[in-house]
C-alpha positions as CSV (number, residue, x, y, z in Angstrom):
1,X,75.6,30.6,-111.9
2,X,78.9,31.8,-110.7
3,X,80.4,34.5,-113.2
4,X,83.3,33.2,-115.2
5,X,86.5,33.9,-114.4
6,X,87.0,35.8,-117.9
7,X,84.1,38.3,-117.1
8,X,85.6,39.2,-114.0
9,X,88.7,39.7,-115.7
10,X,87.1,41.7,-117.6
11,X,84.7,43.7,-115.1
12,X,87.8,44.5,-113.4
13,X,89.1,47.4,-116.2
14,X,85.6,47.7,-117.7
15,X,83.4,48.4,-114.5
16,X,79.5,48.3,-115.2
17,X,79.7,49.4,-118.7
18,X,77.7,47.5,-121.3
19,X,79.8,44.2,-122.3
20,X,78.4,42.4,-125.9
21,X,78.5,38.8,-124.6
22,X,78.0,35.6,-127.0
23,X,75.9,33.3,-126.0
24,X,74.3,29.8,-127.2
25,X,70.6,28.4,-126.3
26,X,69.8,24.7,-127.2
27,X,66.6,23.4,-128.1
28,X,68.1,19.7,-127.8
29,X,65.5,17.2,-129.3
30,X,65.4,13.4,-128.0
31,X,64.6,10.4,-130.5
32,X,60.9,10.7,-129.7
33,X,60.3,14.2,-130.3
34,X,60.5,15.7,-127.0
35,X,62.2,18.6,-125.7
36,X,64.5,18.7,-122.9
37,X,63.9,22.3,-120.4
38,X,65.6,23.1,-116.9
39,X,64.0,24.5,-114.4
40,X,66.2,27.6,-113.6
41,X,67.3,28.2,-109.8
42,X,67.4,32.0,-110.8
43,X,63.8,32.4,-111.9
44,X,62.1,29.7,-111.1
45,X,60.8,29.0,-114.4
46,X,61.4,26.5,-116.9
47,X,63.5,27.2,-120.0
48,X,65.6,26.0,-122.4
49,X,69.2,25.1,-122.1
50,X,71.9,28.2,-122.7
51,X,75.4,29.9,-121.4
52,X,77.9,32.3,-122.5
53,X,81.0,31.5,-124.7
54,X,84.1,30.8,-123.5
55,X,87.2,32.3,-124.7
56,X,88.0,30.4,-127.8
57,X,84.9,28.0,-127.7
58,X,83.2,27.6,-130.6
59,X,79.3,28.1,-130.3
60,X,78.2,24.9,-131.6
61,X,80.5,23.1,-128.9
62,X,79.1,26.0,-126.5
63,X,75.9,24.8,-127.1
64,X,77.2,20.9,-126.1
65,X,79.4,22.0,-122.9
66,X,76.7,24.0,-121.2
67,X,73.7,21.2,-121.8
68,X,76.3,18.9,-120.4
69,X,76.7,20.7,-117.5
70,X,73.1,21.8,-116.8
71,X,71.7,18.3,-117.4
72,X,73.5,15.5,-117.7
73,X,72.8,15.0,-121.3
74,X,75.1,14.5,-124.3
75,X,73.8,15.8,-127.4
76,X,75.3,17.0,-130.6
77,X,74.8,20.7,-132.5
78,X,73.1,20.0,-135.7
79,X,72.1,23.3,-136.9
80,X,71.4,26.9,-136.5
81,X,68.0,28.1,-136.0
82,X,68.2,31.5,-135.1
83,X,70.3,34.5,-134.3
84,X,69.5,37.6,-132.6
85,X,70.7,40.2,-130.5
86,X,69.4,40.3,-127.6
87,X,67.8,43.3,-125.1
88,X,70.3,44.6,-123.0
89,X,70.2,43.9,-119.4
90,X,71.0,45.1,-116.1
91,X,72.0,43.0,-113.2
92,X,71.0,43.5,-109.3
93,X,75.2,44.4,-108.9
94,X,74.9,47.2,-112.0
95,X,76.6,45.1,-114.7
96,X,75.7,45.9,-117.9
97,X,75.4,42.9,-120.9
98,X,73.8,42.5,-124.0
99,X,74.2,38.8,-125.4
100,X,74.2,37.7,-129.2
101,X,72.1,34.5,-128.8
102,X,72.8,31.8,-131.8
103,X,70.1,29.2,-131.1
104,X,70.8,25.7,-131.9
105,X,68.7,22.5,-132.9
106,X,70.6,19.5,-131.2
107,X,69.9,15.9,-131.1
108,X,70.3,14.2,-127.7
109,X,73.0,11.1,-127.9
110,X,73.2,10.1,-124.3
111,X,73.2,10.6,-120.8
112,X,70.5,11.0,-118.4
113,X,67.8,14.0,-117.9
114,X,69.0,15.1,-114.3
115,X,70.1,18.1,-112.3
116,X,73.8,18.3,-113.1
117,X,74.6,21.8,-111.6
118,X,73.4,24.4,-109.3
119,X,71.4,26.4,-112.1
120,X,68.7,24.3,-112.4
121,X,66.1,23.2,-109.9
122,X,64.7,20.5,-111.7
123,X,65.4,18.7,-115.8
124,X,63.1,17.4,-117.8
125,X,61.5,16.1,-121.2
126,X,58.6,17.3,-122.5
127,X,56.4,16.8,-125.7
128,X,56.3,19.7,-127.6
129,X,52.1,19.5,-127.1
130,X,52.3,19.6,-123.4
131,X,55.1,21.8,-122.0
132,X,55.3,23.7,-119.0
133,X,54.4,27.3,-119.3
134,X,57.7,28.9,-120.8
135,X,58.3,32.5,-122.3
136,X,58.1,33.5,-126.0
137,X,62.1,33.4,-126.3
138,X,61.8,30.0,-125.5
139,X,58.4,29.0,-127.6
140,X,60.0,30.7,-130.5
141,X,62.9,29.0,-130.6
142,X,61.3,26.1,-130.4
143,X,59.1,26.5,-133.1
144,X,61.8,27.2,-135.2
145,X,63.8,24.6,-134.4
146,X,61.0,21.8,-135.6
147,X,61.0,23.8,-139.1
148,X,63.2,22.4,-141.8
149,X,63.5,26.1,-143.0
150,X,66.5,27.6,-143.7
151,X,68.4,29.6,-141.0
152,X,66.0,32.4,-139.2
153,X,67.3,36.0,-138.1
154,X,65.8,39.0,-137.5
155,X,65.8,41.2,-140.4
156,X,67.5,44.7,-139.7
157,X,64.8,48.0,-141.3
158,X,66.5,49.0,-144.4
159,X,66.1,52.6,-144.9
């Protein structure tokens, strides 16, 4: 979970100060309905698939590269579920983020379920009736993504 080379461009001018970072999570679907999670080396707790944007990179493709990289599978963005900004957060080093999260439903089209980087412990499919225990981000984004409802987002209060 090295930081890219960007960011540290970046942190070098910036410092610690809040950075608004864009970043994909896939909910990537195989042809019988299950759900492919990683079991990340940072938490040790299974969730779904995500990563930051790359100068340039499109989210969709974003979405792709880093389930790719994290698992050895091929899969294609298909849609948008949801959008939402996410809590700020502060890292053990003082770095400041907040990340835009676009969610994506993607459909798997190859590869193997493995351990394709060092961010995961272990890869996996599950059925959506008997998944590990995960965290509401994730649960919610799945749910959504097994809806044929139109794009979600989180409504701003209008006054």
């Amino acid at each position: 979970m090295a930081t890219p080379d960007f960011i540290r461009r970046i942190r070098a001018t910036a410092g610690n100060q809040l950075l608004l970072l864009p970043g994909v999570t896939a909910v990537v679907f195989d042809d019988g309905g299950r759900v492919l999670l990683g079991r990340r080396a940072d938490t040790g707790k299974w969730a779904l698939v995500g990563g930051i944007c790359e100068p340039g990179e499109q989210p969709a493709a974003t979405a792709e590269r880093e389930v790719y990289e994290e698992t050895g599978v091929h899969c294609v963005a298909e849609r948008v579920v949801l959008t939402q900004a996410l809590a700020p957060v502060q890292y053990a080093n003082g770095d400041h983020c907040q990340y835009l999260d676009v969610t994506f439903r993607c459909r798997a089209t190859g590869g193997e379920a493995c351990v394709n980087d060092d961010e995961s412990l272990e890869v996996g499919w599950y059925p959506v009736d008997a998944l590990p225990p995960l965290d509401e981000f994730s649960l919610l984004r799945i749910k959504q993504s097994m809806t044929d409802e139109p794009t979600w987002f989180e409504p701003t209060a209008r006054p």
